[in-house]
LUMLUM-170238 format. One record per residue (C-alpha): y, z, x; residue in three letters. Coordinates in steps of 0.1 Angstrom, whole numbers, plus 5000, padded with zeros to 4 digits. Example, Ala and Ser with C-alpha at 12.3 -4.5 7.8 and 13.67 -1.06 7.14 Angstrom:
<nodes>
495550785123Ala
498950715137Ser
</nodes>
This chain:
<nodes>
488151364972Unk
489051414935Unk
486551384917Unk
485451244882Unk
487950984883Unk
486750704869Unk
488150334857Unk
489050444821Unk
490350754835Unk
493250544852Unk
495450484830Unk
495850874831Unk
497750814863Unk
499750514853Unk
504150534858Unk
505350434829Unk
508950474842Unk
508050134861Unk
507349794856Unk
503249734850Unk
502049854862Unk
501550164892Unk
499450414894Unk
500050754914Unk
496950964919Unk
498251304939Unk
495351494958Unk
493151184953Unk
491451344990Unk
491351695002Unk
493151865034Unk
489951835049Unk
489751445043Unk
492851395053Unk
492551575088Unk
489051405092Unk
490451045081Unk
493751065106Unk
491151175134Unk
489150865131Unk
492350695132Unk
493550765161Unk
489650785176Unk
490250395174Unk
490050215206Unk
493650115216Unk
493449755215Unk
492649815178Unk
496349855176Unk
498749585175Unk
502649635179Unk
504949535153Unk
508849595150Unk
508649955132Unk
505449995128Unk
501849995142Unk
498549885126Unk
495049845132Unk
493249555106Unk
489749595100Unk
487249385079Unk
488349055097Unk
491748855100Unk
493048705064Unk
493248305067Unk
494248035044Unk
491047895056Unk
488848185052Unk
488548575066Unk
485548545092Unk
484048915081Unk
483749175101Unk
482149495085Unk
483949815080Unk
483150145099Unk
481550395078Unk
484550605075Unk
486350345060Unk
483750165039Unk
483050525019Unk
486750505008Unk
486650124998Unk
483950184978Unk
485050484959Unk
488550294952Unk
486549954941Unk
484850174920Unk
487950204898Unk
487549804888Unk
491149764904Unk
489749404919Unk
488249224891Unk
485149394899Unk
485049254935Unk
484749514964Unk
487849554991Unk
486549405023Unk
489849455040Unk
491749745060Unk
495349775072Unk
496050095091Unk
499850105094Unk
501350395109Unk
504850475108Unk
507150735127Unk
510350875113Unk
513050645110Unk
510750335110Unk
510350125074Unk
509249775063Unk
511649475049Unk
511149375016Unk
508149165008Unk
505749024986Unk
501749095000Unk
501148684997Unk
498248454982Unk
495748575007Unk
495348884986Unk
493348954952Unk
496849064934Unk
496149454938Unk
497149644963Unk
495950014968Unk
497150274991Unk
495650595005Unk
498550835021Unk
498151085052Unk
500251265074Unk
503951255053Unk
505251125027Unk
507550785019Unk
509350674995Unk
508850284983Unk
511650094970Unk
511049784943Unk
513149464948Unk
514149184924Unk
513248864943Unk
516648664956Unk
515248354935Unk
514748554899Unk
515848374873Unk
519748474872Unk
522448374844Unk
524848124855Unk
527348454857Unk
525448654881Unk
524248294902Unk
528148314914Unk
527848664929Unk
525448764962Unk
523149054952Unk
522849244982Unk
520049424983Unk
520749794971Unk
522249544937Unk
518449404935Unk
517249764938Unk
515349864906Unk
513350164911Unk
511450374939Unk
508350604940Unk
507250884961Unk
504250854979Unk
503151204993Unk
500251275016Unk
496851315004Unk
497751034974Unk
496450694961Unk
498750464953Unk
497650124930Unk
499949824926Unk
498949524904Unk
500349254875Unk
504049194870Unk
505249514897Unk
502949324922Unk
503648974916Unk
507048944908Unk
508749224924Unk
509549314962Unk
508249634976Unk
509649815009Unk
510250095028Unk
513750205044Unk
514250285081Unk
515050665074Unk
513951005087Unk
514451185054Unk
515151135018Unk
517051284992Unk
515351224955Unk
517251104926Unk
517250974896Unk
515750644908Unk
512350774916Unk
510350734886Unk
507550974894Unk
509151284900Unk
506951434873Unk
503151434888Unk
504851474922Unk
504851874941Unk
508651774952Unk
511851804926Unk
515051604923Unk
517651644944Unk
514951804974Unk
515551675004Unk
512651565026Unk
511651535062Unk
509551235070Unk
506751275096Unk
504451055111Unk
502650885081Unk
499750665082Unk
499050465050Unk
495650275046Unk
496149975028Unk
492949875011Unk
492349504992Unk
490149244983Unk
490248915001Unk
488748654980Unk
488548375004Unk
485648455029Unk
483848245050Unk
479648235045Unk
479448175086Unk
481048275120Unk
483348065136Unk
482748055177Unk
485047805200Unk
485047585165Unk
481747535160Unk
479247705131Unk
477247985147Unk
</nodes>
C-alpha cells in the first residue's frame, strides 16, 4: 500500500478539472495487494454473491436499511483496508462499516445513479483487475432555464465529465460531485480517452489510447450512519 498518505496529504490527489470534489490516488496498493485482495475475493463462498443485471456483488458489514444496518463484522482482509481509508477523515471521522464487492466483465456497466441517503455522503473506491472509466451526469430534475425545460436532454447532453479509474487505484467521491451529480459506467469492452477525462495527467494512459477492459472488481467502501445497537431474529430483540 502507498504509504505516508495521510488526511492533509489529500488534497495532493484532488481533480480539479472536476466538480468538488474527487480524488484519484494511482498505486494506492501494490501488485502484490492487488493479487492477494482479488484472491480473497473470489475465496468467498458463492452464496456471498448475488446476481444483478451487469454485474455481481458480494455486501459485507450487514444490509443498509432505512430502519437500521443489523452489523455484521468485516473479514480481516477487508477491515485492514477500511481502516487505512477511514484513516484519511473522508467520513466525518466515523469508520466505514460497509463493503460492496462489485465485479464487472467486459461489456457490463451501471445506469446512472445517485448512492442514496443510506450512505454517509462519501463514497471511496479501491480498483483491481482493469480499469473503467466513470461518467458524471447532470440529474434530469437540475434546475434548467425555461429555454432548455422545452428540449429532452438525452443523456450523452447531461454528460459533463468522466475519469479513469485504473487498477491498483483509490478513488474518493464526496460534496457537490457526490450529491448533486450522477455517476455511471457504460456497457463497453474498451475505451478511447478524450478530452472529457479530466485526469489524464496522474494517470500511466495518454489521450487518444485506446483501452481493453478486463474483468475489474471495485470495492466500494462507506460509512453507514444508521446502525442498529441489537440483532434482529424472527422480529424480536435478541
Amino acid at each position: 500500500m502507498r504509504a505516508n498518505i495521510s488526511a492533509p496529504d489529500l488534497e495532493n490527489f484532488l481533480i480539479d478539472k472536476a466538480p468538488r470534489a474527487a480524488y484519484y490516488i494511482p498505486e494506492y496498493i501494490t501488485a502484490e495487494e492487488e493479487e492477494y485482495l482479488l484472491r480473497q475475493v473470489y475465496n468467498a463462498p458463492k452464496p456471498k454473491w448475488t446476481q444483478l443485471s451487469g454485474r455481481k456483488l458480494q455486501n459485507w458489514g450487514g444490509l443498509p436499511h432505512p430502519r437500521g444496518m443489523v452489523p455484521e463484522k468485516l473479514p480481516t482482509w477487508l477491515q485492514t483496508y477500511t481502516d487505512k481509508i477511514s484513516s484519511l477523515d473522508v467520513f466525518g471521522g466515523n469508520c466505514a462499516n460497509h463493503v460492496l464487492v462489485n465485479e464487472y466483465n467486459p461489456g457490463e456497466g451501471i445506469m446512472p445513479h445517485e448512492d442514496g441517503p443510506l450512505y454517509y455522503p462519501t463514497v471511496t473506491t479501491i480498483n483491481l483487475g482493469s480499469h473503467t472509466v466513470l461518467d458524471f451526469y447532470l440529474p434530469l430534475n437540475r434546475q434548467c432555464s425555461e429555454e432548455e425545460d422545452q428540449v429532452p436532454m438525452t443523456e450523452e447532453q447531461r454528460h459533463v465529465l468522466s475519469l479513469l479509474l485504473e487498477p491498483q487505484s483509490l478513488f474518493i467521491l464526496r460534496e457537490d460531485l457526490y450529491k448533486n451529480y450522477l455517476h455511471g459506467i457504460r456497457p463497453l469492452t474498451q475505451d478511447t480517452l478524450d478530452h472529457k477525462v479530466a485526469n489524464l495527467n496522474p494517470c500511466t494512459a495518454q489521450a487518444e489510447e485506446t483501452l481493453n477492459r478486463r474483468t475489474r472488481i471495485s470495492l466500494t467502501i462507506r460509512f453507514v450512519p444508521k446502525v442498529l445497537k441489537t440483532t434482529l431474529f424472527l422480529g424480536k430483540r435478541k
